[in-house]
Structures are given as structure tokens and as C-alpha cells.
N, C-alpha and C positions, 0 to 999 in steps of 0.2 A: 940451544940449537934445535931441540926437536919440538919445542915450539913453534918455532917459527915455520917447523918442518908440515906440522901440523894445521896452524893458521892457512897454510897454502892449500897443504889437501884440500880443505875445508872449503875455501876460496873455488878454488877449479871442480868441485862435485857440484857447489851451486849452478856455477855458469854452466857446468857438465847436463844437470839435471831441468835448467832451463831450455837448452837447447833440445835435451830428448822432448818436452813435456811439448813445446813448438811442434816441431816434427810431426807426433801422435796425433797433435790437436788438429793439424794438419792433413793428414792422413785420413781421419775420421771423416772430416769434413770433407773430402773426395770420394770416400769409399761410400756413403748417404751419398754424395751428390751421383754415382752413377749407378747408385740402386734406384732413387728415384728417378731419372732418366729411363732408366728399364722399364720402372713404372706407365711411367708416360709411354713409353713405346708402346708398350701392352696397351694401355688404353686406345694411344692412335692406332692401331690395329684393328680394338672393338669398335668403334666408330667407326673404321672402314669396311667391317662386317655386317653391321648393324645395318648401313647405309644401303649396302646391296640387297640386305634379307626383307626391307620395310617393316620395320619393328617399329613397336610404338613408338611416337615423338617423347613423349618424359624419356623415355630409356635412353634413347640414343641423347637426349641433353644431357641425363647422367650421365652417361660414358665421355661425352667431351669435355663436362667441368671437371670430373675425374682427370683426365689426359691434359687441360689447360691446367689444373690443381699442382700435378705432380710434374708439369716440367716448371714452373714458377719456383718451384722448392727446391727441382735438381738446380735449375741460374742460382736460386740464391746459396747455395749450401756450396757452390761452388766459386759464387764471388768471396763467402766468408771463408774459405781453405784460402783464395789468394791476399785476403786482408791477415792472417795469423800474422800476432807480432808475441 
């Protein structure tokens, strides 16, 4: 009897422990996606700064491959949270 009582625990901590690890993975993967999003905010900001001050042209290309960089990373870090399986 307490085998089988056992076997079961056993059983359901798996699926238990699967389903947390989903979740987390989950979570992660939204919690980067809307740091980078931030990022990018930040960037399209300095780009909209930069644009009014006439800062060198390299600079302000940095700051837009910066801001096009990290929203491509917050899409994709947020399509990988809606693929977790």
C-alpha cells in the first residue's frame, strides 16, 4: 500500500515540477522581454533627442541601431514566453 502511495507522490511532483519549471521559463521570458522594451524606449528617446540637438550622424545611427537592436529582442523574447511548452 505505501508503495503505491509513493509511486504516486512521485508521479504528481513530476508533473508538479514540470508545470512550475513552464511557468518560471515563462515568466523569464516576459520579465527580459519588457526590460528590453524599456530599453528600446530609452533608446527611442535618445534618438528623439539627438535629432533635435544635431549631434553627429554616427551617434545618432548608434542610438537607433541601439533602439531597432533592443526592440527586435524585447518581439522576440516575447514570442519565446508565448511558444514555452
Amino acid at each position: 500500500m505505501a508503495a503505491g502511495l509513493y509511486s504516486t507522490l512521485w508521479n504528481s511532483s513530476k508533473v508538479t515540477w514540470r508545470v512550475w519549471w513552464r511557468a518560471a521559463r515563462q515568466f523569464f521570458h516576459e520579465a527580459v522581454g519588457a526590460l528590453f522594451a524599456t530599453f528600446a524606449l530609452y533608446g527611442g528617446v535618445a534618438v528623439w533627442r539627438q535629432w533635435h540637438t544635431r549631434v553627429a550622424a554616427w551617434l545618432l545611427g548608434f542610438a537607433v541601431i541601439y533602439a531597432i537592436t533592443m526592440a527586435v529582442f524585447a518581439f522576440t523574447s516575447f514570442r519565446r514566453a508565448r511558444r514555452v511548452r
